[in-house]
C-alpha positions as CSV (number, residue, x, y, z in Angstrom):
1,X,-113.0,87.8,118.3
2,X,-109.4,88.1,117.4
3,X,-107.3,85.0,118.8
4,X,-105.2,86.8,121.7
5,X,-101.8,84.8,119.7
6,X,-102.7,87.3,116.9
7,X,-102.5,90.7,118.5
8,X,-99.4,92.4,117.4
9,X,-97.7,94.1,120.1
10,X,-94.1,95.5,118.8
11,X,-94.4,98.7,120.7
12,X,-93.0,102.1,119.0
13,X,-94.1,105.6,118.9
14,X,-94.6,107.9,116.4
15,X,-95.5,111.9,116.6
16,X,-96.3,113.2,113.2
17,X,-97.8,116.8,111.8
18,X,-99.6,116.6,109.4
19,X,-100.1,117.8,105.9
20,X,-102.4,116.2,104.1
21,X,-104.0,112.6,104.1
22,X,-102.4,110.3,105.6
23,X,-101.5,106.2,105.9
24,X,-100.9,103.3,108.2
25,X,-99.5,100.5,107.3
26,X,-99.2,96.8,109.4
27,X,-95.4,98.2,110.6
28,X,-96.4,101.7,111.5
29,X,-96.1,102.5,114.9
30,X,-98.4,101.3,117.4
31,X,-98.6,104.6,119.3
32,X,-99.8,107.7,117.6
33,X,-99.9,111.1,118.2
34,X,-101.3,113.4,115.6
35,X,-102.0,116.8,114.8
36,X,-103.7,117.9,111.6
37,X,-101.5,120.6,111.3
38,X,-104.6,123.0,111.4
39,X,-106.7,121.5,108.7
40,X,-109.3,118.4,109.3
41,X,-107.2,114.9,108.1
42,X,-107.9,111.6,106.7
43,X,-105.8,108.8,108.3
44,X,-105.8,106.0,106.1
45,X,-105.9,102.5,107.8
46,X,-104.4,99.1,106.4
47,X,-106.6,96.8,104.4
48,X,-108.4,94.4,106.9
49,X,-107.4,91.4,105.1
50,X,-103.1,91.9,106.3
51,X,-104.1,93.4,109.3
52,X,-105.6,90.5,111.6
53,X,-104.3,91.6,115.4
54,X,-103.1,95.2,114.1
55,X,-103.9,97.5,116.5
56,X,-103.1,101.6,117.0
57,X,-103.6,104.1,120.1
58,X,-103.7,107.2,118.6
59,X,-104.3,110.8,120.1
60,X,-105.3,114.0,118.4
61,X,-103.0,116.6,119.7
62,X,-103.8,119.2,116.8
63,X,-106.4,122.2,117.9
64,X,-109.9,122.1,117.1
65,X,-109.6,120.0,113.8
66,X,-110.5,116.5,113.5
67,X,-109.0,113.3,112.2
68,X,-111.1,110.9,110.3
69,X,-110.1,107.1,110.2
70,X,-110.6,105.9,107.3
71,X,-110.9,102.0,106.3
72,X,-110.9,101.4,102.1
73,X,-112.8,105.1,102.3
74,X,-115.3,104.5,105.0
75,X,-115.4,106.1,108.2
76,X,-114.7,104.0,111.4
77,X,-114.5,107.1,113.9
78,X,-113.5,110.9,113.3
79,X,-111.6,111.8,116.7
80,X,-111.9,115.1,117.6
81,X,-109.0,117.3,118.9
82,X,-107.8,116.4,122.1
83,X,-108.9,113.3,122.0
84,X,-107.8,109.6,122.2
85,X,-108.8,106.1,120.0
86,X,-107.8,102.3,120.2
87,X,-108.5,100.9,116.9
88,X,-107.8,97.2,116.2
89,X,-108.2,95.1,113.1
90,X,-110.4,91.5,113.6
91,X,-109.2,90.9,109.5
92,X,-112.6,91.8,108.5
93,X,-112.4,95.5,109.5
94,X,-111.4,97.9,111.7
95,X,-113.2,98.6,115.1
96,X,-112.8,102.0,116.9
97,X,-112.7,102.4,121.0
C-alpha cells in the first residue's frame, strides 16, 4: 500500500519516438506515449527506492513492436502495440496495471 499523501501527481505529457533503450526518471512526465520507432524497446524505470508514489500512464502508439518495462533489468510488463499501462512505484518495486 502506498500512503495516498505519497502519490505524485504533477501532471505533464510527453510523446517520444524512439531509438533505442530508453529511461524514466522521478521528474519524467507522468503521461506517456511511445512508439518504438519500428524496433521492440526497453523503457527503463527509476530505482524503487526514490520512487515511493511515482507513477506513469503510458501507451504504445508504435506498430506491432513491443515495449518492455524494465525495473533494475527485470521485466514488470512488455506492452504490446496499441496498447495502454499504469505503472506505480510502492518503493519496493514497480507494479504494472
Amino acid at each position: 500500500r502506498v500512503p495516498s499523501q505519497n502519490i505524485r501527481s504533477t501532471g505533464g505529457w510527453a510523446e517520444t519516438v524512439l531509438t533505442g533503450d530508453h529511461g524514466l526518471g522521478v521528474t519524467s512526465a507522468q503521461f506517456q506515449k511511445l512508439d518504438g520507432g519500428g524496433s521492440n524497446r526497453n523503457v527503463h524505470l527509476p530505482d524503487p527506492p526514490q520512487s515511493v508514489g511515482v507513477w506513469f500512464f503510458v501507451s504504445n502508439v508504435g506498430g506491432s513492436h513491443d515495449l518492455v518495462f524494465l525495473e533494475g533489468g527485470v521485466t514488470v510488463i512488455s506492452l504490446p502495440s496499441d496498447e495502454d499501462g499504469f505503472l506505480v512505484c510502492n518503493g519496493f518495486n514497480w507494479t504494472a496495471f
